[in-house]
C-alpha beads as a LAMMPS data file, in Angstrom:
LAMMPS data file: protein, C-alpha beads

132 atoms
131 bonds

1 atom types
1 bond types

-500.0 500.0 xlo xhi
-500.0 500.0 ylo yhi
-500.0 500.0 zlo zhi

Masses

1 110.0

Atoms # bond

1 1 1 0.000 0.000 0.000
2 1 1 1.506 3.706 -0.917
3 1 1 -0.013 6.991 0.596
4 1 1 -0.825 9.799 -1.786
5 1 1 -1.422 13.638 -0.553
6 1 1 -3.618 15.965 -2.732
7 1 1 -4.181 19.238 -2.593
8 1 1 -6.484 21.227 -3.750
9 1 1 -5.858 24.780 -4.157
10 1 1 -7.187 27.571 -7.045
11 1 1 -3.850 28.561 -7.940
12 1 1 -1.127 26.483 -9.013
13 1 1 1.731 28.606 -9.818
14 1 1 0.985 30.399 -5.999
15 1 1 0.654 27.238 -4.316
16 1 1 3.876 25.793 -6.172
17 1 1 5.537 28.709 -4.635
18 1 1 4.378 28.567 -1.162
19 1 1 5.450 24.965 -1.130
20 1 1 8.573 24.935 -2.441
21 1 1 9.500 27.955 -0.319
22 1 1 7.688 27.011 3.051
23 1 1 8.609 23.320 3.386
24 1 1 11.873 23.271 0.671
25 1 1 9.833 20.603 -1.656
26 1 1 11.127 20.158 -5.898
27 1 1 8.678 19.664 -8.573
28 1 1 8.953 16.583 -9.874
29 1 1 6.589 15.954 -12.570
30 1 1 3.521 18.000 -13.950
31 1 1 0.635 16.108 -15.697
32 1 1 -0.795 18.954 -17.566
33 1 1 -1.570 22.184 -16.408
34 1 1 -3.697 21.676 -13.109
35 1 1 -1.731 19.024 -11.344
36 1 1 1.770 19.556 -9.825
37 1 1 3.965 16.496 -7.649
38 1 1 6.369 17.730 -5.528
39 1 1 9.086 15.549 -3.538
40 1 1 10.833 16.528 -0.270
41 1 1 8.297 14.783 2.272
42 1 1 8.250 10.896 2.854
43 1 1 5.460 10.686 0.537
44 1 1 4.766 12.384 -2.673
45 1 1 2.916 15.880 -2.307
46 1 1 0.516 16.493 -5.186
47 1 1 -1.081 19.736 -5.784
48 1 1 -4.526 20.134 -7.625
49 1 1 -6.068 22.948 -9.534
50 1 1 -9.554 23.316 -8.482
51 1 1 -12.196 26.000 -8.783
52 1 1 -13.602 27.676 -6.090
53 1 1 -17.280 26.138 -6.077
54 1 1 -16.667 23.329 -7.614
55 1 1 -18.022 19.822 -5.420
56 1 1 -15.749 18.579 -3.378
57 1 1 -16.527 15.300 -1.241
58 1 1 -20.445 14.927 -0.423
59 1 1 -22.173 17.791 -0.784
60 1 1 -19.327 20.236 0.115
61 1 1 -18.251 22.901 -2.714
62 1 1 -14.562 23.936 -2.176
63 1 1 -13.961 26.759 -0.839
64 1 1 -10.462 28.158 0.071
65 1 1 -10.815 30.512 2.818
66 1 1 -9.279 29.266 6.405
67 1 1 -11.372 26.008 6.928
68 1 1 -10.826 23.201 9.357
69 1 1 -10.604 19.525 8.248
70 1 1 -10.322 16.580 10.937
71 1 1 -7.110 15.451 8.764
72 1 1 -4.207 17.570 8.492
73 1 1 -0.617 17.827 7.981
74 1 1 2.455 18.028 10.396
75 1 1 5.551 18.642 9.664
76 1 1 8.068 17.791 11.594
77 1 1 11.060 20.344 11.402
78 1 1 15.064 20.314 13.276
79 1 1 14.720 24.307 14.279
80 1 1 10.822 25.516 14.670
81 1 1 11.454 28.940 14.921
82 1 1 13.226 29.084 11.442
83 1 1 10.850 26.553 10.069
84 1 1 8.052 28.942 11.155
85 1 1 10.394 32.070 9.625
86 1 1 10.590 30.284 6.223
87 1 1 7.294 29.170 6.016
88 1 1 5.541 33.117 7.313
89 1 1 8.406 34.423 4.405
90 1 1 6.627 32.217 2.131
91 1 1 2.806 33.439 2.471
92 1 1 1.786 31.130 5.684
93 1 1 -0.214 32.552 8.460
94 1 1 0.396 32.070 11.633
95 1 1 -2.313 30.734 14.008
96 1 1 -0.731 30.911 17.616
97 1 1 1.954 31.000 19.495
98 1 1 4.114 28.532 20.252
99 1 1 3.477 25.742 22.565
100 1 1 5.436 23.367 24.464
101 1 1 4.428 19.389 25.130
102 1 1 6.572 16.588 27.083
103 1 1 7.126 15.038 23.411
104 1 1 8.101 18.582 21.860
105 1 1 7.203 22.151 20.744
106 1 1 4.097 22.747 18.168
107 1 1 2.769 25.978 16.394
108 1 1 -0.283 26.293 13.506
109 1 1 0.133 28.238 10.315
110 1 1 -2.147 27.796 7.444
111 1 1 -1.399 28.094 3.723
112 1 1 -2.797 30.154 1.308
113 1 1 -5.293 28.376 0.357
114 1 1 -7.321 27.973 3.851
115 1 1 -5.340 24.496 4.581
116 1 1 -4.023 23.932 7.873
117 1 1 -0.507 22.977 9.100
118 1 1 1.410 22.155 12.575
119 1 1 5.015 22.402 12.419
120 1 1 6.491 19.853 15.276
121 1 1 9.884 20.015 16.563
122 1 1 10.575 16.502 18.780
123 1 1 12.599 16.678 21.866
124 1 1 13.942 13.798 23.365
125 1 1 12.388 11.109 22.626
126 1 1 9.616 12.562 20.360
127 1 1 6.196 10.847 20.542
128 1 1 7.879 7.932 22.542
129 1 1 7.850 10.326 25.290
130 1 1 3.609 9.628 25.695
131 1 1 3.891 6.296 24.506
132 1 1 2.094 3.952 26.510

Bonds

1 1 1 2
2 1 2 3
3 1 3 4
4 1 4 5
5 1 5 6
6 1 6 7
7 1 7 8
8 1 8 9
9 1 9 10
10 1 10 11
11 1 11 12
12 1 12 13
13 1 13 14
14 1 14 15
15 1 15 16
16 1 16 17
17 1 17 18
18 1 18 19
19 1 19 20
20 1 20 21
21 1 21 22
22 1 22 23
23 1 23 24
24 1 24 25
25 1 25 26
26 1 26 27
27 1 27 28
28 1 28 29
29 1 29 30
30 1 30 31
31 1 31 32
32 1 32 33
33 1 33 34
34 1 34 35
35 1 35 36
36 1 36 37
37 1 37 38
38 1 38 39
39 1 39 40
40 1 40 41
41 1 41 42
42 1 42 43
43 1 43 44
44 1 44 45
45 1 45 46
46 1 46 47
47 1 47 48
48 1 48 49
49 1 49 50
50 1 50 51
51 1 51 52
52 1 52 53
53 1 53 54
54 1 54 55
55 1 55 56
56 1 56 57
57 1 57 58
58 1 58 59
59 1 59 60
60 1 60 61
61 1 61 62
62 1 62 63
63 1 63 64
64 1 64 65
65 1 65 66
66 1 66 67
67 1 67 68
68 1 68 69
69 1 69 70
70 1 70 71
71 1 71 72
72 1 72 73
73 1 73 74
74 1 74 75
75 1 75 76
76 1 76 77
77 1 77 78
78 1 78 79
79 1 79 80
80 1 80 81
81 1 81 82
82 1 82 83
83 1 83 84
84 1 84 85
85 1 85 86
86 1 86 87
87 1 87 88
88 1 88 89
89 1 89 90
90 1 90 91
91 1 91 92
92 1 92 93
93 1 93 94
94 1 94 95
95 1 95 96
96 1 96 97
97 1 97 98
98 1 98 99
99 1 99 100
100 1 100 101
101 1 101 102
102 1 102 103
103 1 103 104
104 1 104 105
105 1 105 106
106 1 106 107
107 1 107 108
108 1 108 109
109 1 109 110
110 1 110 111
111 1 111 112
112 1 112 113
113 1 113 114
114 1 114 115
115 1 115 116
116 1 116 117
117 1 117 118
118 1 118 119
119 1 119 120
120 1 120 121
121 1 121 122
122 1 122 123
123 1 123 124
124 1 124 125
125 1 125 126
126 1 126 127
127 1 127 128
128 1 128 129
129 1 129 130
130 1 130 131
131 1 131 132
């Protein structure tokens, strides 16, 4: 079994930029002009032109202002204060400050298209630290 990530987003020459300039990723392949594959995670990252409006899962029409989705994305960083930097530089929004956890440190942004983020920096042992 291989997990996939999509994206959708309305813009794909903005969101290209904000992810190659947030998180580092490389374009790796485009399959025509509304889908984009980046590498640089442990999966592949693939980016999807949608319009605004357009049906989305069910009944819900996409919509990219800030939204909140029970599945989301964390990136885990080595420095989160200059992960945070880069990814704010890039067109991210921050949504809090930064908190601290026995397993790490954690802070929100979102992207530019309404999709949320945490950016995790481990300490110690990382999530072993709660395991049970």
């Amino acid at each position: 079994m291989k997990l996939l990530v999509n994206i959708d987003v309305d813009d794909l020459a903005t969101a290209e930029a904000f992810y190659t300039q947030a998180f580092g990723l490389r374009p790796a392949r485009r399959f025509g002009d509304d889908m984009l594959e980046l590498l640089g995670f442990e999966v592949p990252l693939y980016l999807l032109r949608k319009d605004a409006g357009t049906a989305g899962a069910g009944t819900s029409m996409r919509n990219f202002a800030r939204h909140w989705t029970p599945i989301h994305g964390d990136v885990v960083v080595e420095d989160l204060e200059a992960a945070l930097a880069q990814a704010l530089a890039a067109g991210a929004r921050r949504e809090g400050d930064i908190r601290e956890a026995s397993w790490g440190r954690i802070v929100t942004v979102s992207d530019p298209f309404g999709h949320g983020w945490c950016l995790l920096q481990f300490l110690g042992r990382g999530y072993d630290e709660i395991a049970t």
